[in-house]
C-alpha positions as a printed Julia matrix, in Angstrom:
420×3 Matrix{Float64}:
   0.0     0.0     0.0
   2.96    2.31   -0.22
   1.55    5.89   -0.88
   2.9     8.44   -3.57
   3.66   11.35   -0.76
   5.85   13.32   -1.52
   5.66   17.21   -2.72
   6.39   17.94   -6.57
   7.39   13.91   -7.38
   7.7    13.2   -11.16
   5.02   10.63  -12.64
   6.29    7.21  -12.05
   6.06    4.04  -14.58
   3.96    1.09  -12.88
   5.96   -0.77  -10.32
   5.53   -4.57  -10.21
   6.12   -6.24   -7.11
   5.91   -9.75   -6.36
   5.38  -10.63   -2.97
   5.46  -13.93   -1.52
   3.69  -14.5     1.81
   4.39  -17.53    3.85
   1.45  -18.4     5.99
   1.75  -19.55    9.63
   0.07  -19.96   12.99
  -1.0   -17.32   15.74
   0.08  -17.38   19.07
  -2.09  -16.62   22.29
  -0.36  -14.38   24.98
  -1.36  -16.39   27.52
   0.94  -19.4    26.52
  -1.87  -21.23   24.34
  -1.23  -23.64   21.99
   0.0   -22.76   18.41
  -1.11  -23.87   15.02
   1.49  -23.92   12.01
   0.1   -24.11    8.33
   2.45  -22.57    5.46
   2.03  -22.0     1.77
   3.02  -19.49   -0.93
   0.92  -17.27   -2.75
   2.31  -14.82   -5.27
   0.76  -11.62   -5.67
   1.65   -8.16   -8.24
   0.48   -5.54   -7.11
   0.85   -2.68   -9.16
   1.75    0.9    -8.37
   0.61    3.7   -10.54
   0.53    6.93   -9.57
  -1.71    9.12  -11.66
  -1.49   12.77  -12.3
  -3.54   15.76  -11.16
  -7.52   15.23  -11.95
  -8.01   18.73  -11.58
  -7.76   22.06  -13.59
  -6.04   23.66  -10.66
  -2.28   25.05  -11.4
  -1.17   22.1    -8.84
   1.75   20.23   -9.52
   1.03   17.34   -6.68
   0.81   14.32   -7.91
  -2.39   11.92   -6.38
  -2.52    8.57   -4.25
  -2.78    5.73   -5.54
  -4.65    2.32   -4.39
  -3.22   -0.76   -5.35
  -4.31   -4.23   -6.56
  -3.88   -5.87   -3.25
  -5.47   -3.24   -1.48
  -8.14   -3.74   -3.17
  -7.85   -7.82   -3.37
 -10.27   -9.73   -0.68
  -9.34  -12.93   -1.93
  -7.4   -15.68    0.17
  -7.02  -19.37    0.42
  -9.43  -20.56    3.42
  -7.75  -23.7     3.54
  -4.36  -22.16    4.31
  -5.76  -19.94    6.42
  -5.75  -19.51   10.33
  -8.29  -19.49   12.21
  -8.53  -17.55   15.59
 -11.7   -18.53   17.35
 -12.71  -15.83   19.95
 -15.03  -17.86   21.94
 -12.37  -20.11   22.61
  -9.37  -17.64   23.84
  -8.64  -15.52   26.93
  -7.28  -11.99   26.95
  -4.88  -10.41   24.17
  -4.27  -13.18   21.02
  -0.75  -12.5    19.6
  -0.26  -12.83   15.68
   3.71  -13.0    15.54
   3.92  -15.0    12.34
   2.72  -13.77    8.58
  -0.32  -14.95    6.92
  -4.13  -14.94    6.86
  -5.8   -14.91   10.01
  -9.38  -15.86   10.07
 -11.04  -13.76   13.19
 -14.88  -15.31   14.46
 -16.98  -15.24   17.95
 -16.43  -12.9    20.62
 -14.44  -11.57   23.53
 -15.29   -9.0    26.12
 -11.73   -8.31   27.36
  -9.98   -9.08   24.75
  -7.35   -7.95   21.77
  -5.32   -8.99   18.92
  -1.88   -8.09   18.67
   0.03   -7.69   15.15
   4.51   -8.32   16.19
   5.93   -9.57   12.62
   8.99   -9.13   11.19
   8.84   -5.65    9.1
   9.28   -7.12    6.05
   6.38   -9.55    6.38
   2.39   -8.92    5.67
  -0.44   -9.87    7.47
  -3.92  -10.56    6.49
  -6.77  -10.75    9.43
 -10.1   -11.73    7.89
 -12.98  -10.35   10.53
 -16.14  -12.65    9.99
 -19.17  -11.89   12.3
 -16.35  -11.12   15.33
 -16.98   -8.61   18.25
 -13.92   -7.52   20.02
 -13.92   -5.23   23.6
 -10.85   -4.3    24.68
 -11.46   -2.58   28.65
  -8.39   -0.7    28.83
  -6.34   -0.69   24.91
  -7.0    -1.12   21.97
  -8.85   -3.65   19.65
  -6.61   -4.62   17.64
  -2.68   -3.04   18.03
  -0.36   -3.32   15.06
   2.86   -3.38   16.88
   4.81   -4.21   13.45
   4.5    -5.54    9.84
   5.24   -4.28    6.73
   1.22   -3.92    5.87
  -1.23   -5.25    7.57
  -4.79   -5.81    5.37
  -8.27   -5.94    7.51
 -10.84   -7.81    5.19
 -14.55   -7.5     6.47
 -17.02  -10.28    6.27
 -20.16  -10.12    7.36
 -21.02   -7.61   10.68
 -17.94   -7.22   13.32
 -17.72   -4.76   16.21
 -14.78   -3.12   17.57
 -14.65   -1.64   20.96
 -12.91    0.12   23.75
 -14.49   -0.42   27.05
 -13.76    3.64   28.19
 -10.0     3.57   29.35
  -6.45    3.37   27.95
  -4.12    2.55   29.75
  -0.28    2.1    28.9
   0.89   -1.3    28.27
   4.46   -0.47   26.25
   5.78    2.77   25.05
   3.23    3.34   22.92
   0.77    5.86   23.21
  -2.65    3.55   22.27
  -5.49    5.83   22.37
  -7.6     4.19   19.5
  -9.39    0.97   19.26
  -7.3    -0.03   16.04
  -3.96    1.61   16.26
  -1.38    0.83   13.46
   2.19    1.53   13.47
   2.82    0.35   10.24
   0.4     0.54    6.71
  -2.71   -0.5     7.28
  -5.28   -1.2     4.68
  -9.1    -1.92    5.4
 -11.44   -3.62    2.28
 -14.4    -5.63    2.21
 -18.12   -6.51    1.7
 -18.63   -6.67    5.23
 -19.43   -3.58    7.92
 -17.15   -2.6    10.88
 -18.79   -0.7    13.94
 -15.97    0.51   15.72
 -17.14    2.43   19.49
 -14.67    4.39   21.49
 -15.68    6.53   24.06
 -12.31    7.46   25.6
  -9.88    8.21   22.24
 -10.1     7.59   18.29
 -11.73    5.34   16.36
  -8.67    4.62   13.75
  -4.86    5.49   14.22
  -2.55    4.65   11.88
   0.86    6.21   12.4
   1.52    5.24    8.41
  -0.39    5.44    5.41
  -3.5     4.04    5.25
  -6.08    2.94    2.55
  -9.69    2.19    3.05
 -10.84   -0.01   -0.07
 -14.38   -0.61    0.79
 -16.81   -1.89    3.1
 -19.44    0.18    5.66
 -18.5     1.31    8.8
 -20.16    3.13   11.53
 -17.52    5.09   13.91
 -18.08    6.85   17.34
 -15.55    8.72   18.56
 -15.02   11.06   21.54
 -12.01   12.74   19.78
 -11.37   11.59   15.92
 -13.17    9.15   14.09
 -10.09    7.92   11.5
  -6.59   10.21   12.42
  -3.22    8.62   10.17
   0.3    10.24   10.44
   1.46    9.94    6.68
  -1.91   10.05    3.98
  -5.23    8.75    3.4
  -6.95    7.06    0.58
 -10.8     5.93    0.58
 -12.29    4.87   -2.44
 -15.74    2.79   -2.39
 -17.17    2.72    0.88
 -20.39    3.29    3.32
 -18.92    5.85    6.34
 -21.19    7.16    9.19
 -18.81    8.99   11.63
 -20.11   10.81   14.49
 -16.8    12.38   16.23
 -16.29   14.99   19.21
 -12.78   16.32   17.29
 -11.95   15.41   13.4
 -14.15   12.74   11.39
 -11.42   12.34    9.37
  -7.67   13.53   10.02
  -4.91   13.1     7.91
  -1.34   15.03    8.38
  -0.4    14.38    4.78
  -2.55   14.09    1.75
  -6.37   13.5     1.94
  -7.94   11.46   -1.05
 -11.44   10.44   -1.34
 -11.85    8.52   -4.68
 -15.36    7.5    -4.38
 -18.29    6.43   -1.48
 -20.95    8.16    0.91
 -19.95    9.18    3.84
 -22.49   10.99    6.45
 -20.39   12.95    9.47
 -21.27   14.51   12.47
 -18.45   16.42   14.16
 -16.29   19.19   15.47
 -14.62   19.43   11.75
 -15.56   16.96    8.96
 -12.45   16.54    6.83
  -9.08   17.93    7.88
  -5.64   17.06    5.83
  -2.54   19.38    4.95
  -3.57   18.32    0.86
  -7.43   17.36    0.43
  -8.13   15.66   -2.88
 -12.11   14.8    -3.25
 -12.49   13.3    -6.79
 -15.89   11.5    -6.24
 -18.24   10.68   -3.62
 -21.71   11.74   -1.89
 -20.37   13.35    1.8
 -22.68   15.01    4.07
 -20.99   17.06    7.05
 -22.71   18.55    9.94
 -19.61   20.52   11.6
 -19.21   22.9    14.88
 -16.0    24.28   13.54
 -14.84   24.07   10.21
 -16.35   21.79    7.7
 -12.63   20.79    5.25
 -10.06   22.17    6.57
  -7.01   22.25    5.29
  -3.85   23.4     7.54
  -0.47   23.16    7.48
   0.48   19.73    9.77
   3.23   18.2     6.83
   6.08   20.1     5.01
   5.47   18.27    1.78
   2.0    19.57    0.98
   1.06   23.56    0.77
  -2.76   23.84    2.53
  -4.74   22.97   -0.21
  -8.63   22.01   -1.23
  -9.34   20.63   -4.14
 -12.7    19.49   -5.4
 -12.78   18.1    -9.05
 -16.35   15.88   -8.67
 -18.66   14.92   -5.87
 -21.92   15.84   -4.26
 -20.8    17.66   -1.1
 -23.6    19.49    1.39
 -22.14   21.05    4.21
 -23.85   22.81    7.37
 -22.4    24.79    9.82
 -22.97   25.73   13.33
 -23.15   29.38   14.22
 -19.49   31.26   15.65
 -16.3    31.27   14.07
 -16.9    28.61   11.45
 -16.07   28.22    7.82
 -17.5    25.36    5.52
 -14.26   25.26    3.59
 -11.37   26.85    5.43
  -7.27   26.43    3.6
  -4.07   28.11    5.23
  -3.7    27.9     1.73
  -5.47   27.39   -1.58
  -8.84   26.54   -2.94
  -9.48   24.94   -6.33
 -13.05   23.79   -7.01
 -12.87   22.17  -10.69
 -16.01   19.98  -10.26
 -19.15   18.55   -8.38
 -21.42   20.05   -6.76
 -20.7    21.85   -3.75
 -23.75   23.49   -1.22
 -22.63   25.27    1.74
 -25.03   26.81    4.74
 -23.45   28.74    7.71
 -22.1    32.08    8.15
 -19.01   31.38    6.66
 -19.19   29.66    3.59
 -14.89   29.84    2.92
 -11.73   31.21    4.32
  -8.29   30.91    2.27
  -5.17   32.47    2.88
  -3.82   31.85   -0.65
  -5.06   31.36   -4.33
  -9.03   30.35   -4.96
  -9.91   29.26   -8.07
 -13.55   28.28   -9.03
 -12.86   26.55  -12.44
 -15.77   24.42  -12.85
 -19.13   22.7   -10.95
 -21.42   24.41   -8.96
 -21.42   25.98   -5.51
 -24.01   27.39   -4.13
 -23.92   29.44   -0.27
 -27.32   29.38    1.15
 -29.45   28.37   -1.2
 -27.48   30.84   -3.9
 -25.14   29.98   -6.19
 -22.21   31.87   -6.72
 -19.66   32.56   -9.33
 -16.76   33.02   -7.43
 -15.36   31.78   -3.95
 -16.37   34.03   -1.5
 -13.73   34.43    1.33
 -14.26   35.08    5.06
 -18.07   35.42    6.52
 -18.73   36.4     2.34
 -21.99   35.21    0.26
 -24.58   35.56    2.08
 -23.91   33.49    5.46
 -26.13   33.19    8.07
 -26.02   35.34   11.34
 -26.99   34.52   14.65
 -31.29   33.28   14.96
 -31.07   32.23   10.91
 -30.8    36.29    9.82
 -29.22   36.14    6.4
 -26.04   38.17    6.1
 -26.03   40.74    3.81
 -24.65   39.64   -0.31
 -22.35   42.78    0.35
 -23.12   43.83   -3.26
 -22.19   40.21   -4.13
 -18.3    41.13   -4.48
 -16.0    38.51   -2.44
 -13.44   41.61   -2.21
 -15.72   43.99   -1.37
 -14.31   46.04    1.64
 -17.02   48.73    3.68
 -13.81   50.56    5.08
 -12.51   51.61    1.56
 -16.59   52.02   -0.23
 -17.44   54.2     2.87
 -20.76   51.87    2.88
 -21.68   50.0     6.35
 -23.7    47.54    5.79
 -26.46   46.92    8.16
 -28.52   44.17    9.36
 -32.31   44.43    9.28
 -32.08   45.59   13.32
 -30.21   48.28   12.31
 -26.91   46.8    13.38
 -23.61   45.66   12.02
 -22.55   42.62   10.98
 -20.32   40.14   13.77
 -16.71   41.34   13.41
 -17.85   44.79   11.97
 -16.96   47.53   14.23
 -17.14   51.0    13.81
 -13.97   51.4    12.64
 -14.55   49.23    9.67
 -13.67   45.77    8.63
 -12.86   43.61   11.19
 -10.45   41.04   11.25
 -10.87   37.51   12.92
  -7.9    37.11   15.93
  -6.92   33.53   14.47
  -6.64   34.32   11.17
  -3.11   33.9    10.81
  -2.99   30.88   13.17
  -2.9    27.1    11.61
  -6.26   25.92   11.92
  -6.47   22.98   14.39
C-alpha cells in the first residue's frame, strides 16, 4: 500500500512487485497452543501513480490504491483461524499470513509483532472484540497489515487506555505500520475514551461500511489517506477524518457529524456523496506536513455542508482553494476562508441556497447570522471592503454585521494561526 507522498514527485512508470507470503500460525499471549500451516501465494500488485484530476495550477501528484489493497481474496484452507469464543485476553499474531477472526471476547485484543518485512492478512467474519483498557486490535509491526470484512464485526474500547508499552494507544485499532481496510462486510468501531482509527503510516480504506463513534477523531493517520468505495457514518467529538499528509477520497458516501468533517494538509475529493454537519470548520485544510502547501481541491462529488453558528467556515485552507467539479452546497455564516489562491474553475457551488460565481472568502456570500438572519450579499463582491466604499452595511435591526466595528472591517484574531 505504499503511498505516492511526496511534494512535486515526477510521474512514475507502474511498479511490479511480487510478494510472496508464507502463511503460519498465531500465538495466544497467555501461553496457548499454536497452530502452524504454510504456503506461498504470489501476488503483483501494481503501483501507478496518476497525475492531477483537476484544472487547478497544482503540480502534486495523487494517491494511488493498489491491486492488493483492493484484493479480498485468500485461500481458506491455508488460512488460520482464531476462534474468539475459545481464547482468553490479548491473542498474539507473531507470524505472517491470513488470520481468520470469528466469535467474541469482552476483554480481549489482537496483537500484530511480525517481522517488518512480512504482511499480514486478518479476515474479521461476524467477530466482536472489547478491549477494557487498549486497543482492539494493536499493530505493533508488519510491513502492511490488510483488515478484510465479512459479514457484521464490532470493535470496541471499554472507556479507558491505559499504557501497556511505550506506545501511546489511544484508538481501538492503532497501526504503526500501513494499514489497509477492504471488504463486503461492515465494521462498527465504538470508542468513548480516544479515536476510532490510528494509523501512524499510510492508510487505505478499499471498501466496506462502517459506523464510527468517537469522543475525539473518528479515522486520524500520520502519513496520507486514501478511501475509495465505501459506506462511512462517523459521528466524532474532534476530526471525522484527520490526515497530516494528503487526503484522497476517490469514491463512497460518507455521512459525518463532528467538530470538523475533513481535515488534511492536501485534500483531494475526486468522487463521492459526503454530508458534514460541523461545529468548527467543515474541510479544513492546515499546514500539519512540510510536503504539501494547505490545499482544497474538489474536481467531482456531491458535497452538502452545514455549519454551526461562531467562528466557522464550511471550507477553510491556510492555503489554496481549487473547485474544478461537483457540486458543492454550503449553509453557515461562513461559507470559505483561504489564505492563498481560490480558483472556481468548474461545478457548482451554491452558499445558502445561492449559487455563486466566485469563492467568496471570510463570513462572504450571504452566510447566516446569529437566529437564521441572512447576512447581507455585500453587493455580491468577495473583495468587497465597507472601510474603503465608505458603505456600512447593516442588518435588518439596524446593526452591524459580527466582526464589523465602527472602525470598519474587522479582522478575525486567528486568522493567521494554523487551523487545528
Amino acid at each position: 500500500m505504499k503511498i505516492a507522498n511526496m511534494k512535486n514527485i515526477l510521474k512514475t512508470a507502474a511498479i511490479a512487485m511480487v510478494l510472496t507470503v508464507a502463511l503460519t500460525g498465531c500465538t495466544l499471549a497467555s501461553g496457548g497452543t499454536e497452530a502452524v500451516s504454510e504456503t506461498t501465494d504470489d501476488k503483483v500488485s501494481e503501483v501507478v501513480v496518476s497525475g492531477n484530476s483537476g484544472q487547478a495550477s497544482s503540480d502534486v501528484e495523487e494517491l494511488s490504491i493498489t491491486d492488493k489493497d483492493l484484493n479480498t481474496e485468500y485461500d481458506e484452507s491455508e488460512a488460520e483461524v482464531i476462534d474468539l469464543d475459545s481464547t482468553t485476553g490479548p491473542v498474539r499474531i507473531t507470524e505472517e499470513g491470513t488470520y481468520i477472526v470469528t466469535g467474541r471476547t469482552s476483554d480481549g485484543m489482537l496483537i500484530v509483532e511480525v517481522d517488518e518485512e512480512e504482511d499480514v492478512q486478518i479476515v474479521l467474519r461476524d467477530a466482536s472484540i472489547t478491549s477494557a483498557s487498549s486497543a482492539a486490535i494493536y499493530v505493533i509491526s508488519a510491513d502492511e497489515v490488510y483488515i478484510t470484512l465479512e459479514g457484521e464485526n464490532t470493535l470496541a474500547n471499554g472507556g479507558t487506555f491505559t499504557a501497556i508499552d511505550e506506545n501511546d494507544i489511544d484508538s481501538v485499532i492503532y497501526s504503526k505500520d500501513d494499514l489497509t481496510i477492504n471488504g463486503e462486510g461492515s465494521l462498527k468501531i465504538t470508542s468513548p475514551a480516544g479515536h476510532g482509527i490510528v494509523c501512524k503510516d499510510d492508510m487505505v480504506i478499499a471498501s466496506g461500511t462502517y459506523d464510527i463513534t468517537a469522543s475525539e477523531d473518528g479515522i486520524n493517520t500520520n502519513e496520507s489517506l486514501a478511501i475509495a468505495d465505501c459506506s462511512m457514518t462517523i459521528e466524532a467529538g474532534d476530526d471525522a477524518v484527520h490526515t497530516d499528509g494528503m487526503l484522497q477520497i476517490d469514491g463512497g458516501s460518507f455521512d459525518i457529524t463532528a467538530a470538523e468533517g475533513l481535515e488534511g494538509t492536501y485534500i483531494v475529493i475526486n468522487d463521492g456523496s459526503i454530508t458534514i454537519s460541523a461545529s468548527d470548520d467543515g474541510i479544513n485544510a492546515a499546514q500539519k506536513s512540510d510536503s504539501y502547501t494547505p490545499t482544497v481541491e474538489i474536481n467531482s462529488g456531491n458535497i452538502t455542508i452545514t455549519m454551526g453558528q461562531g467562528d466557522t467556515d464550511g471550507i477553510d485552507s491556510n492555503g489554496n482553494i481549487f473547485i474544478n467539479g461537483g457540486e458543492i452546497s454550503i449553509t453557515g455564516q461562513s461559507a470559505c476562508d483561504y489564505d492563498g489562491t481560490a480558483e472556481l474553475n468548474g461545478g457548482t457551488l451554491t452558499v445558502n441556497g445561492q449559487q455563486v460565481t466566485t469563492i467568496p472568502n471570510q463570513m462572504m456570500g450571504g452566510g447566516m447570522m446569529g437566529g437564521g438572519q441572512a447576512m447581507p450579499q455585500m453587493n455580491g463582491d468577495a473583495n468587497f471592503d465597507p472601510a474603503s466604499s465608505g458603505e456600512r452595511p447593516e442588518m435588518p435591526d439596524g446593526g452591524m454585521p459580527q466582526g464589523m466595528g465602527p472602525g470598519g472591517r474587522g479582522q478575525r484574531p486567528d486568522i493567521q494561526q494554523a487551523q487545528q
